[in-house]
C-alpha positions in Angstrom: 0.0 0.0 0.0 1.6 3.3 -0.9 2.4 5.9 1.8 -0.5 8.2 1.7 -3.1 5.2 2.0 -1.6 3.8 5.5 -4.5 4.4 8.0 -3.6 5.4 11.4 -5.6 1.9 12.9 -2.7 0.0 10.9 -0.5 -1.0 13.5 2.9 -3.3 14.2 3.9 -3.8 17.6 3.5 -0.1 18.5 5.1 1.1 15.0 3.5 1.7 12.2 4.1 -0.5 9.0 6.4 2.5 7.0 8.5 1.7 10.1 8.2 -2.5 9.9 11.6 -2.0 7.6 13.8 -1.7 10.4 15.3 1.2 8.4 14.3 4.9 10.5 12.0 6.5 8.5 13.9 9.7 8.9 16.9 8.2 7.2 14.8 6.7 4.1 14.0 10.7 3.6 17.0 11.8 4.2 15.4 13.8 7.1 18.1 12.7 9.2 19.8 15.6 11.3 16.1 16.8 11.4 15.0 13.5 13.5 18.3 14.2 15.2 18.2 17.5 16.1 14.3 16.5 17.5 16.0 14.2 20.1 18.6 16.8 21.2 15.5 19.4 21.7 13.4 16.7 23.3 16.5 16.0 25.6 17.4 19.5 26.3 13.6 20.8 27.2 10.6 19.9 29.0 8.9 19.7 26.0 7.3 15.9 26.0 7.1 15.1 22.3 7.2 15.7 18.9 5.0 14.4 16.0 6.1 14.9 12.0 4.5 14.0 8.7 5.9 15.7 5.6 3.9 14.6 2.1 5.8 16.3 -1.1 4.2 15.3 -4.5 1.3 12.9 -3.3 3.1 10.9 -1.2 4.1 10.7 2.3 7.8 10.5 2.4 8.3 11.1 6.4 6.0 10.7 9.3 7.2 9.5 12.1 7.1 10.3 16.7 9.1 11.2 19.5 9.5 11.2 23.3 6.5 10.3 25.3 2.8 10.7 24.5 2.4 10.2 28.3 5.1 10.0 30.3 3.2 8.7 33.6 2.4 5.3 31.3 5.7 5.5 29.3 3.3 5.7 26.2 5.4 6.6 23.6 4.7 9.1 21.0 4.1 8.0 17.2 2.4 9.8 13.8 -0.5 8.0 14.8 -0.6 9.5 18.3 -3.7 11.6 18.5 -2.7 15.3 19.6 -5.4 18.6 20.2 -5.1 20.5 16.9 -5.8 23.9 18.6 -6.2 26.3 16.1 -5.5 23.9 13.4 -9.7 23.3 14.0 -10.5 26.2 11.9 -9.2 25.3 8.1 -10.8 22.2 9.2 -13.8 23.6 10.2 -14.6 25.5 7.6 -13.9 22.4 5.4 -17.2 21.2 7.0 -18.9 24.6 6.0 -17.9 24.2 2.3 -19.5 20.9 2.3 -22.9 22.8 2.8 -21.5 25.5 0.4 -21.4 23.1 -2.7 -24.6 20.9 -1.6 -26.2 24.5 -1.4 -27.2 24.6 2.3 -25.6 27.9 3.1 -24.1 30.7 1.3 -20.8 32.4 2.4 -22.0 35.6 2.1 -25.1 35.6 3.3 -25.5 36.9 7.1 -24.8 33.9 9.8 -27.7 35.0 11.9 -29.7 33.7 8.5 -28.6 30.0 9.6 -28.7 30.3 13.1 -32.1 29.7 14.2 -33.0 31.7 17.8 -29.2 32.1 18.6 -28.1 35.7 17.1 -25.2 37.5 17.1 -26.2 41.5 18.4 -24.9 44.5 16.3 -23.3 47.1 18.9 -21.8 48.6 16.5 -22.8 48.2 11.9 -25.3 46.2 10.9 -25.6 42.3 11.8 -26.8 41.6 8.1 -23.0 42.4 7.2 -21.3 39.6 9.4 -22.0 36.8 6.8 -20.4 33.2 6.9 -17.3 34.3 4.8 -16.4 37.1 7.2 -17.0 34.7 10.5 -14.2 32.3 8.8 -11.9 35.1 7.9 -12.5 37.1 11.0 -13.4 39.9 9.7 -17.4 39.8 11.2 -16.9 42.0 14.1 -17.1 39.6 16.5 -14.4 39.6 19.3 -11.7 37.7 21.0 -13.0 35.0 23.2 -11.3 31.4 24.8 -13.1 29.8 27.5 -12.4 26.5 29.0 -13.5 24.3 31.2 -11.5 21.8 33.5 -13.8 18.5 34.3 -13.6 19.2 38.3 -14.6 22.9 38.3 -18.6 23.3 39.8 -19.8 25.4 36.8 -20.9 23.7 33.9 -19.5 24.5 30.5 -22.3 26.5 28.7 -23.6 25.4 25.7 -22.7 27.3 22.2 -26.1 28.7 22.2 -25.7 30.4 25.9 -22.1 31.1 24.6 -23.0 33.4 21.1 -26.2 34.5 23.4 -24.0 36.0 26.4 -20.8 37.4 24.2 -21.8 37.1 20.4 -21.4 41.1 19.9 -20.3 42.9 17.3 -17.6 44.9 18.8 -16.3 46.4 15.3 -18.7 46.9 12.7 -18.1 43.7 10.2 -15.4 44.7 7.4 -13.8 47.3 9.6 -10.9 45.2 10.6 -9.4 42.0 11.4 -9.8 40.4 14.9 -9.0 36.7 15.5 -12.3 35.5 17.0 -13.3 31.8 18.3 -16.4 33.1 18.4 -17.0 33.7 14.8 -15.8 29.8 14.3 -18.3 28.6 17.2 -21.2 30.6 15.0 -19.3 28.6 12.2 -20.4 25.1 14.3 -23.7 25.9 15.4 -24.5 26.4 11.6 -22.6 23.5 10.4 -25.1 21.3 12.8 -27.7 23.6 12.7 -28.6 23.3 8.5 -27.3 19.5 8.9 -29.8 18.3 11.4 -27.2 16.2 13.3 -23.9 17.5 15.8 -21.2 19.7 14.4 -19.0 16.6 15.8 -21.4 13.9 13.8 -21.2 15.9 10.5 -17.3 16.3 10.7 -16.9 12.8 11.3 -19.7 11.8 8.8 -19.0 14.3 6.3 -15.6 15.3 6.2 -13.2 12.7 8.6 -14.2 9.5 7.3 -14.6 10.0 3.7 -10.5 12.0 3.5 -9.8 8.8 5.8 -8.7 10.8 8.6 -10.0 7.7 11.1 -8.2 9.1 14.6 -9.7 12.4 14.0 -12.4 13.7 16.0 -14.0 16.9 17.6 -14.3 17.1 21.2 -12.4 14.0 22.8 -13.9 12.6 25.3 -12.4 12.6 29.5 -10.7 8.8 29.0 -7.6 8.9 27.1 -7.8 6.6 24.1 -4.7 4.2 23.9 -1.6 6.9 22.4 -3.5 9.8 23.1 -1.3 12.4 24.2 -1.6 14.1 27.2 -1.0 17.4 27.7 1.6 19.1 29.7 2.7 22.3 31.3 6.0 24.1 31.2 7.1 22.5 34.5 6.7 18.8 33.0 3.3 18.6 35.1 0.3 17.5 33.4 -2.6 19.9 32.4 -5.7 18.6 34.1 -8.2 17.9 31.3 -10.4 20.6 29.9 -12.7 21.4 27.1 -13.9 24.8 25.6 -16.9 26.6 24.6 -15.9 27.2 21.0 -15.8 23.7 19.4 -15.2 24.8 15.4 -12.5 27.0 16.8 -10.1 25.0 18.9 -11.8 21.3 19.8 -10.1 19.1 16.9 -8.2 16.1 17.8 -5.9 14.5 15.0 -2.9 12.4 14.6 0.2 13.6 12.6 -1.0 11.1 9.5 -4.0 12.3 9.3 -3.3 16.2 9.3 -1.1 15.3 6.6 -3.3 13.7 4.6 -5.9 16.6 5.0 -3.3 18.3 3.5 -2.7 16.7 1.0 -6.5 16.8 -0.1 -5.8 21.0 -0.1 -3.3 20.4 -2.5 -5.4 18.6 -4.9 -3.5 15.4 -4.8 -6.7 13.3 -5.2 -5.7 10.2 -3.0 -7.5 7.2 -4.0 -8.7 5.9 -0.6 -9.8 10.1 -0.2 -14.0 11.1 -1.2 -14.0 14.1 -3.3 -15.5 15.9 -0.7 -15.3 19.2 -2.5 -14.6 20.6 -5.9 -10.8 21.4 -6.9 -12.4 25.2 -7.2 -14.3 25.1 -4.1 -10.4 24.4 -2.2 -9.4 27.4 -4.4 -12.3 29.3 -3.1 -11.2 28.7 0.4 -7.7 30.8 -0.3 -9.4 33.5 -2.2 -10.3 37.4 -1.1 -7.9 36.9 2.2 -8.3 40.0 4.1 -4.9 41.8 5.7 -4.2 41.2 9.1 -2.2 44.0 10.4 0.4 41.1 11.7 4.0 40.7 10.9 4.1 36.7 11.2 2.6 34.0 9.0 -1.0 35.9 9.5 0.2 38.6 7.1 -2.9 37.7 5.4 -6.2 35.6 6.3 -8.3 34.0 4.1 -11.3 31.5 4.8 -10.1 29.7 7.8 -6.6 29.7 6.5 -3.3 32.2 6.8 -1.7 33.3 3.5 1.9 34.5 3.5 5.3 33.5 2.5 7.9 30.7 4.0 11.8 32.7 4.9 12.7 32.0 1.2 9.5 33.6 -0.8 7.8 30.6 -1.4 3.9 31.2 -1.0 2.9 29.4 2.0 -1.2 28.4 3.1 -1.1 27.6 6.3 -2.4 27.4 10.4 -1.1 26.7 13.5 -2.5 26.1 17.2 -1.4 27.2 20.7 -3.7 26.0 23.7 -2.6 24.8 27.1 -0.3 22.1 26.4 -0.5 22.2 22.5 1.5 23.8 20.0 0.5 22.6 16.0 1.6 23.6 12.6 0.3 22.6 9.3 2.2 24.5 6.2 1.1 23.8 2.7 3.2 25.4 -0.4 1.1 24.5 -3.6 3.2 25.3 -5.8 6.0 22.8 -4.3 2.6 20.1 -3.7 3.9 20.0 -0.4 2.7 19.5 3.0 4.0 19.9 6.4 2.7 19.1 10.0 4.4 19.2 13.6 2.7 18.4 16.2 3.6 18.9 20.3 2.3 18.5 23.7 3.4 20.7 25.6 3.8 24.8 26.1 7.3 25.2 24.6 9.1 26.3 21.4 9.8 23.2 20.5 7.7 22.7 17.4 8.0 25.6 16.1 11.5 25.7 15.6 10.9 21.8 14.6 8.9 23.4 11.7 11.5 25.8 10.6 14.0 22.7 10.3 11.6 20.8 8.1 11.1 23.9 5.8 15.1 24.9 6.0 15.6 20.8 5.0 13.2 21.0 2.5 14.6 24.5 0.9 11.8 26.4 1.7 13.5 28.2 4.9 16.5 29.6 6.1 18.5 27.5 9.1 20.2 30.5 10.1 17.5 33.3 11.0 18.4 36.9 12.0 17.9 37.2 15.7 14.9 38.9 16.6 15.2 42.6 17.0 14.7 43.8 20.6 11.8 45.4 21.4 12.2 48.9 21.7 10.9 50.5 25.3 7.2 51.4 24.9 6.8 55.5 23.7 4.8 57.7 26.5 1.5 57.8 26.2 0.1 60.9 24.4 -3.4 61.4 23.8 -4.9 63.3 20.9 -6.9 66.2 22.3 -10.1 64.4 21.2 -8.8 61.4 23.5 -8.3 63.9 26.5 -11.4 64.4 29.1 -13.5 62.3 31.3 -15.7 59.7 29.8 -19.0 57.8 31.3 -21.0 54.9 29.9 -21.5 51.2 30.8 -20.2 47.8 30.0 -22.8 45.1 29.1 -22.6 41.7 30.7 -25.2 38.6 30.6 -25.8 39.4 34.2 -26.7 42.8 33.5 -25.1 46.3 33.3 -22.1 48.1 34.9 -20.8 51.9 35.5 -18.0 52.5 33.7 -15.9 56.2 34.2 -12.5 56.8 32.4 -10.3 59.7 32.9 -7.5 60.7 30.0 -5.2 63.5 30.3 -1.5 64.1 29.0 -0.1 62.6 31.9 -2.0 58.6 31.7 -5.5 57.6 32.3 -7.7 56.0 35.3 -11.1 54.2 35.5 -13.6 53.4 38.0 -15.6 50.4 37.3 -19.7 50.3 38.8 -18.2 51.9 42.2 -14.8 50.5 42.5 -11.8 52.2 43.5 -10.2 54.2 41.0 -7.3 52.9 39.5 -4.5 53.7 37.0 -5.0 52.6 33.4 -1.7 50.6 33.3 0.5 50.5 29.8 -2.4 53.1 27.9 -2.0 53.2 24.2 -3.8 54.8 21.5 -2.9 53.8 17.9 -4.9 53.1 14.8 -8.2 54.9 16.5 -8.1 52.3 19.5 -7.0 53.4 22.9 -6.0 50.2 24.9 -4.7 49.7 28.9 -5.8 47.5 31.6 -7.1 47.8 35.0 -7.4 45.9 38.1 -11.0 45.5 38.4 -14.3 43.0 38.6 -16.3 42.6 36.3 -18.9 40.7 38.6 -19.6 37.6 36.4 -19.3 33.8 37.5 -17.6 33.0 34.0 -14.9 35.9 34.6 -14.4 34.6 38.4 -13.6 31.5 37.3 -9.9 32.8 36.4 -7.9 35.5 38.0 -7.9 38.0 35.6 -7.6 41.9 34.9 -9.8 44.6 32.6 -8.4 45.5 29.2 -10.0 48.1 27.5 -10.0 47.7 23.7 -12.3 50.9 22.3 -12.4 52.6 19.7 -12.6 56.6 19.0 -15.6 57.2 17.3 -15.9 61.4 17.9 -17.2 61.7 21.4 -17.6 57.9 21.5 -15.6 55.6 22.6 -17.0 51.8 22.3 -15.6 48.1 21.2 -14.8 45.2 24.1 -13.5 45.4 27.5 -12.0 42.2 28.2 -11.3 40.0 31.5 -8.0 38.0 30.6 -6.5 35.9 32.8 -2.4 35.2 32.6 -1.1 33.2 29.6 -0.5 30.5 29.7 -1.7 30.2 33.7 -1.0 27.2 36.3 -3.2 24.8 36.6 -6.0 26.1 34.6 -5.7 27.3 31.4 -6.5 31.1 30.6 -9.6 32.4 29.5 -10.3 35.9 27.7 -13.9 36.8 27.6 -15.0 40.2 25.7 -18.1 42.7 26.9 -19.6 45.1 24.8 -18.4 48.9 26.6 -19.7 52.4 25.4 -18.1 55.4 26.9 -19.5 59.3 26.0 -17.1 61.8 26.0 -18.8 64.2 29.2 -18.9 68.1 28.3 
């Protein structure tokens, strides 16, 4: 059987059958020092493990694990072991939506709130009938930052994504005005995917889009018990992240193995595997790269298009692309079409690791340079100076689902305070104001049971609309936290400049 039909249930004594030659698969590549230079990092760092698949030209020429899976059970890690995807969920998810695209379900530029039966996203600021499907997946729809989880022994039950979109779906930009990574737009993305199915956003992927690319250790939202070779994931310190799930399924809830990433790569690049349904139309994958919107970011997100980034590997080459950071899981999945190549790394744990992993596999494949620039040093933060429009006292309230609070913001030359629903007045610490938006945080509370559940602070994120200042004021809790992964909820805030 050639290389990219191998399913991940084919196994060999714990090694898959590519690796029954006794010859390392690493060698037969010639991605030697690569699979070397992964067991010096693995040696020299808490990170746990490592999983690779490259495919170049239809065919899988290197997948292969390292280091532990789970070290308590001395499980060790393989391209079959089934890591969380992270952010990896979204070119995935909106696979699923594409599916209903080309069956004529849905339509990518008609508003979401036409799909989404009761559950509406609220227009703060433009009008809702402009934050359509397409906008949702390239997160341009107004809607805000948001990642919630939930560990298995905290007393609050995780909400469900109708009481999520119903307690934070606001517009806090009016749709088009700018780009703002958003789970939320991608948990709109899943209610509508299982909404116009009739079944679970999990049965349809699975159903529609898993099984038929032959992705069989792929699923969304893993259950509490660890399948055999699942890999757990760990903190910083080596310790284990106790288990959690989040409120934002199509964003972040995907779990895959190595092989089967790379294989859904592989069906991106139009290679047309013949154990793979055609699921969608070579156009409709073109579709999914087309009208990407510019981010504003310096890094691989130079551009976004529908669920996936657009920009360029450290030698020119045009890259298609996403990667994933959550609470012990870092992911990268690169494509470069005009190479037909695919690459996926895969860790469990919150380090660096894989990403320098994935600039080895590009440099060895020609598409990267080994020997980057250093970083330039970030250059001490200018003083804060406030446009005279900026400069005066403002009053309004922030919106949460439990009801409304008093919000008062004082900005002179000198910095900024706020007072939040009767709160002691405190400093606005590290104000900005840049592109219209003035941004700091507070010490404050919010007084919501979801914000409680983490410590966290106030960041104001508003922008200047002449005596108006409006957008999200968010409670974030440290990244990436201790014990419990972070959380950053956003509530709707208008503030009127006082005369």
């Amino acid at each position: 059987m050639p290389a990219a039909g191998r399913a991940c249930l084919t196994w060999l004594g714990g090694l898959s059958v590519a690796a029954a030659s006794g010859v390392p698969l690493a060698a037969q590549a010639n991605f030697g020092p690569v699979a070397e230079t992964i067991r010096r990092a693995l040696a020299d760092s808490a990170a746990p493990s490592i999983a690779v698949a490259v495919a170049k030209n239809g065919t899988i020429v290197w997948e292969e694990g390292f280091g532990w899976a789970d070290r308590e059970r001395k499980i060790p890690a393989t391209e079959h072991t089934v890591y969380s995807l992270a952010s990896i969920s979204k070119p995935i998810t909106v696979t699923g939506v594409m599916v209903l695209v080309e069956r004529g379900k849905v339509e990518l530029d008609r508003p979401i709130n036409d799909y989404s039966g009761d559950v509406k996203v609220t227009a703060r600021v433009g009008e809702a009938a402009a934050a359509t499907l397409r906008r949702a997946a390239n997160h341009t729809s107004g809607l805000p930052l948001h990642y919630s989880y939930w560990h298995d022994d905290e007393v609050s039950a995780r909400p469900s994504i109708d009481e999520t979109i119903q307690r934070y779906g606001n517009l806090v930009t009016a749709p088009g005005e700018r780009w703002l990574y958003s789970n939320l737009g991608f948990a709109m993305l899943a209610h509508v995917i299982g909404r116009v199915s009739g079944t679970s956003f999990a049965e349809f992927m699975r159903d529609e889009v898993f099984l038929p690319l032959g992705m069989e250790h792929t699923v969304v939202n893993v259950g509490r018990t660890l399948e055999k070779g699942q890999a757990v994931r760990y903190q910083a310190s080596g310790k284990p992240w106790p288990f959690y799930v989040s409120d934002h399924p199509g964003g972040g809830s995907t779990t895959g193995c190595a092989h089967d990433l790379v294989r859904f790569g592989m069906f991106h690049l139009k290679n047309h595997l013949p154990d793979q349904k055609p699921i969608l139309t070579d156009r409709t994958i073109d579709a999914m790269r087309d009208s990407a919107v510019v981010t504003g970011r310096t890094d691989d997100y130079v551009r976004y298009a529908q669920g996936w980034a657009i920009g360029n590997t450290g030698l020119g080459h045009h890259l298609v692309s996403h990667s994933g950071t959550i609470g012990g899981a870092s992911t990268y999945l690169d494509l470069i079409p005009a190479e037909n190549v695919a690459v996926v790394v895969l860790g469990n744990g919150d380090s660096d690791v894989p990403a320098m992993i994935r600039r080895e596999i590009l440099a060895a494949l020609g598409y990267e340079r080994r020997e980057r620039s250093p970083a330039p040093r970030p250059s001490a933060s200018p003083s804060f100076q406030p446009p005279a429009e900026l400069i005066g006292t403002w009053r309004g309230t922030v919106h949460t689902y439990r009801g409304e609070r008093g919000v008062l913001v004082t900005i002179d030359g000198s910095g900024a305070r706020a007072q939040l629903d009767g709160q002691p007045e405190t400093p606005v610490q590290g104000p900005t104001f840049r592109d219209g938006f003035f941004r700091g945080r507070i010490a404050a509370n919010i007084g919501t049971p979801d914000a409680a559940r983490r410590t966290h602070d106030l960041r104001f994120e508003v922008k200047l609309r002449g005596t108006v200042l409006n957008g999200g004021l968010i409670t974030a809790s440290p990244w990436p936290g201790v014990d419990q992964v972070s959380n950053a909820l956003t509530h709707w805030v208008e503030l009127r400049k006082q005369q």
